[in-house]
C-alpha angles and dihedrals in degrees: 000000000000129000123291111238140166124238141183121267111262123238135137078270131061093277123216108217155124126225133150123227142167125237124293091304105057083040085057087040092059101117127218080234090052096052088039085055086054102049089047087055101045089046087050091052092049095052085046090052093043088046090052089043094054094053090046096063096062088032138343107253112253086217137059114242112235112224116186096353094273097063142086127195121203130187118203116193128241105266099026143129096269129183092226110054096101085066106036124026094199106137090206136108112286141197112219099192115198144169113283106248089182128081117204106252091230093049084128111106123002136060109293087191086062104037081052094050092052130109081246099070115186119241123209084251079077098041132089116233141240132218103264134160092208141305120003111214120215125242112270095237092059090042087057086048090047088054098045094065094035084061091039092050084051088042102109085195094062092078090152081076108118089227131122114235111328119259118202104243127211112261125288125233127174131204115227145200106222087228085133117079091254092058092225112194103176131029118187147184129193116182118229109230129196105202102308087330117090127231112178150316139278102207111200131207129190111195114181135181136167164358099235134152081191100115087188088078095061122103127257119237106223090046094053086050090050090044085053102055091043096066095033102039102224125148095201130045140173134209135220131203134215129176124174122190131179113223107181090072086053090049131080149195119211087342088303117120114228113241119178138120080274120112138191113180137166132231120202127176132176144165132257113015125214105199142358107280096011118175108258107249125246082243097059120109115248141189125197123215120203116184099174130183116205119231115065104147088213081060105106080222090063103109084045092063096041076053086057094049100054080050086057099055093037081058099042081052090048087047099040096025089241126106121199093209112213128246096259111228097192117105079224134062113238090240084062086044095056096042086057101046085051092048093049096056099049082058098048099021091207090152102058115134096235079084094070105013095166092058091230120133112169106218094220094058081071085082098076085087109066113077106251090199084070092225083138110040082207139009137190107261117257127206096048119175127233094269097059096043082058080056095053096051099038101055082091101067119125121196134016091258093052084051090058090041095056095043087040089064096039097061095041082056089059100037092061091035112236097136125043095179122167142250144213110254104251114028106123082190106149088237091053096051079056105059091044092057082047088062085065098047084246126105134171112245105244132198109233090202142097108015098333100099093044088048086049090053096042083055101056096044092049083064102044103050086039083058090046089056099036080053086058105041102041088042100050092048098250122114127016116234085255094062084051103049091078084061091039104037112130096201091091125075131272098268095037088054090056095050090062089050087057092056088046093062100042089057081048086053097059097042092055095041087047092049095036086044115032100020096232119173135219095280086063102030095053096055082048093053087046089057090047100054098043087046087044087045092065102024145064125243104291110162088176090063114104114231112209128211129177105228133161116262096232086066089072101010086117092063098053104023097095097037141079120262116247091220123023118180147156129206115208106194131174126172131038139260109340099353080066106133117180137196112207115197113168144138130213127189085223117062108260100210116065094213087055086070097041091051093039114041095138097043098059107032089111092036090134106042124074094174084268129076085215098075122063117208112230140198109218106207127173130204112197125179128198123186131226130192130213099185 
């Protein structure tokens, strides 16, 4: 039998396929039924993938299309997180093609090759599922044969295609097993277009292998760039470095490392590398990347997000009509603690309006209070009105009663006056409205049942912690009291109102991480802020998205300088515009194909440990592109 080779699909132009054959014989035994079959089957997976295409482009579809029973076709939208953007930087629609892990639950009786061939295609909705840890790559034999119709259906010289007129479809990436000797992860295909014509095809190919600490393995620079110019032949190439690392592993606070799902990372990229693994020049150009969770309790705005989450649970009580009243920590009830606060100001009578006789409090003289030398990233606000000292006291409450207990005192103590306390200018809280009919001798009479006492003290809690913010921003010079109205803005309900405060801490949360870790000043923390608040102005809260800021390496180069890059790789690139043609080498201490995790779990349970902190395990992937022409 004679060798088994690939070959290119055949067409009147200068086809772009794979297809496996035998010898000569196999070649003489290919029936006119077999490439009948084929071209059936490439015409079927075009009008799939149109039919997919077509959906995506009012909205991507929520579930994946099943073609031939073993396959699943994905559409990931222009602009989206994408698994394959390690490997490919296009910004364009693409299809991520899989094996099916879910089996039709009529699958008894019929033919399942032609349920799944008709108009009606079935969608995983319809479908009953498997067991699965992720993503199942397919075997790399059917994905070449997944890209060899793909490239046959985009092919303008098959006309015997029983196709209307050809679309140009988004581009096309498998997910594969490694079950060749190359390992391949990832096959590919992009189609060339000249204007809406198309001329030809990039395939793509991801091989991957590791972990290993053995250096040895890895490539040689001036042999990628020969190997280059060999299959492409080119006679000039250029490199391209890229080196991630990841900072906040390197930062502390008080000699404790921070480990959390939060991550602040670096990119650096720079032209023309010298060697595998070099070093990224100061001159490079970086981008840092901070994804932060709230809620470290080593984090100086600690007690301000334990404050946010007793306003949460005061909102989801005031939206389901149950409250989850919190374990109080403090050696006094809150009721105590408010007898006392209102005892000690008929004795002192600190709070008496003559203080503040024409009822205006500017909220950004609340900034005094924050030190502008920054010696304290972040201090507890001074100057706080009677209100918000009753929300001081009162976040220990613990049950609804104790909550009408304590409000209950506190109006019987205005209506018979013995307290005038004051108030900040602004606030349209129920309690302040309140306190400023008390200053007249007249107050309306108000129900302390159902949801009023926990909105009350929602309310006053909203203006207390919107003060704390606006203290920080406007102190520390970042932010104007106009960029914050949209955070601060009472003509939005009550939840809607919390949810911004939320957004508000978590901005806090990274100026104060980025100052505490990685010790930035006002020059870098001021464009960050501006990114914040133009991301939080148009999103909702989101504390897995990943805020990006150009910055200069030397900034952080103390951080990274000592340790081993995450992700190390070189571009070798040679021709120009859509003659382009790269050679990806890189290595990455993560694996950087998802189904390699899915297949692999035990294998690669210890990937990053070698028994010495010294080695770095590392994942050696290669992204390789041929081009084929149609014309």
């Amino acid at each position: 039998m004679g060798k088994k080779i690939f070959f290119l699909a055949v067409g009147r132009g200068r086809g772009a396929a794979w297809g496996g054959v035998g010898g000569r014989g196999a070649a003489e035994a290919g029936t006119m039924a077999a490439g009948s079959a084929r071209r059936a089957a490439g015409t079927e997976l075009y009008r799939e993938l149109l039919r997919v295409y077509e959906e995506g482009k009012k909205s991507i579809p929520e579930q994946p299309r099943l073609f031939e029973n073993d396959v699943e076709i994905c559409l990931i939208g222009r602009g989206c997180k994408s698994p394959i953007e390690r490997f490919w930087n296009g910004n364009s629609m693409v299809y991520i093609l899989q094996k099916a892990t879910l089996l039709k639950d009529h699958n008894e009786g019929g033919d399942s090759m032609e349920e799944s061939k008709s108009d009606d295609a079935l969608y995983a909705s319809e479908l009953l599922p498997k067991e699965s840890a992720g993503p199942v790559a397919l075997s790399v034999r059917r994905a070449k044969q997944l890209i060899s119709l793909y490239t046959m259906a985009q092919n303008p010289n098959m006309t015997h295609l029983k196709t209307s007129e050809r679309v140009v479809l988004p581009p096309l990436w498998i997910r594969c097993d490694g079950s060749d000797p190359e390992c391949t992860r990832w096959l590919g295909a992009e189609p060339l277009k000249a204007g809406n014509k198309i001329t030809g095809i990039n395939i793509y190919m991801v091989t991957c292998n590791g972990p290993t600490a053995d250096k040895t393995c890895f490539a040689n620079l001036e042999e990628l760039k020969m190997a280059h110019k060999v299959k492409h032949h080119s006679s000039i190439v250029t490199t391209k470095g890229f080196a991630q690392y990841e900072l906040i592993r390197a930062a502390a606070i008080e000699d404790t490392i921070v480990e959390s799902e939060s991550n602040i990372s670096i990119d650096i990229t720079w032209n023309t590398v010298d060697k595998i693994l070099q070093p990224p020049p100061l001159t490079a150009a970086a981008t840092l990347n901070i994804s932060l969770e709230s809620g470290d309790p080593r984090s100086p705005v600690y007690p301000l997000y334990r404050e946010l989450q007793f306003l949460l649970t005061l909102a989801e009580g005031l939206k389901t009509g149950v409250t989850e009243w919190p374990e109080s920590l403090e050696s006094k009830s809150a009721f105590e603690l408010v007898q006392g606060f209102l005892t000690d100001l008929k004795k002192l009578d600190v709070y008496c309006t003559s203080g503040n006789e024409n009822g205006t409090e500017n909220i950004k003289s609340d900034t005094a209070a924050v030190d502008s030398s920054m010696k304290s990233i972040f201090s507890e606000r001074g100057g706080l009105d009677f209100a918000e000292q009753l929300w001081c006291k009162m976040r220990s409450v613990s049950s609804y009663q104790e909550l009408v207990e304590c409000f209950t005192l506190i109006i019987k103590s205005l209506e018979h006056g013995e307290v005038q306390p004051w108030i900040h200018q602004g606030s349209s809280s129920l309690l302040s409205k309140l306190i400023q009919q008390s200053y007249h001798g007249k107050m309306k009479a108000v129900s302390l049942s159902g949801i009023t006492p926990v909105q009350m003290l929602l309310e006053i809690g909203l203006d207390k912690m919107k003060k704390d913010y606006i203290s920080f921003f406007i102190g520390q010079e970042l932010a104007t009291l106009t960029y914050l109205d949209y955070f601060i803005s009472t003509s939005v309900d009550l939840q809607e109102q919390v949810h911004r405060v939320q957004k508000l801490h978590h901005m806090l949360e990274i100026m104060v991480s980025c100052t505490v870790l990685l010790q930035f000043k006002h020059e870098n923390l001021f464009p960050l802020t501006q990114t914040c608040l133009k991301y939080y102005k148009e999103n909702p809260l989101n504390e897995k998205h990943v805020f990006q800021l150009p910055i200069r390496p030397a900034l952080v180069k103390k951080f990274y300088e000592n340790d081993h890059p995450e992700i190390w790789k070189v571009d070798i690139s040679s021709g120009h515009g859509q003659k382009e043609v790269k050679t990806t080498w890189q290595v990455s201490t993560s694996p950087p194909v998802e189904h390699m995790i899915s297949n692999n779990i035990g294998l690669l349970c210890d990937s990053t440990v070698n028994g010495s902190t010294e080695e770095r395990m590392y994942f050696i992937t290669m992204t390789n592109c041929s081009q084929v022409h149609f014309t």
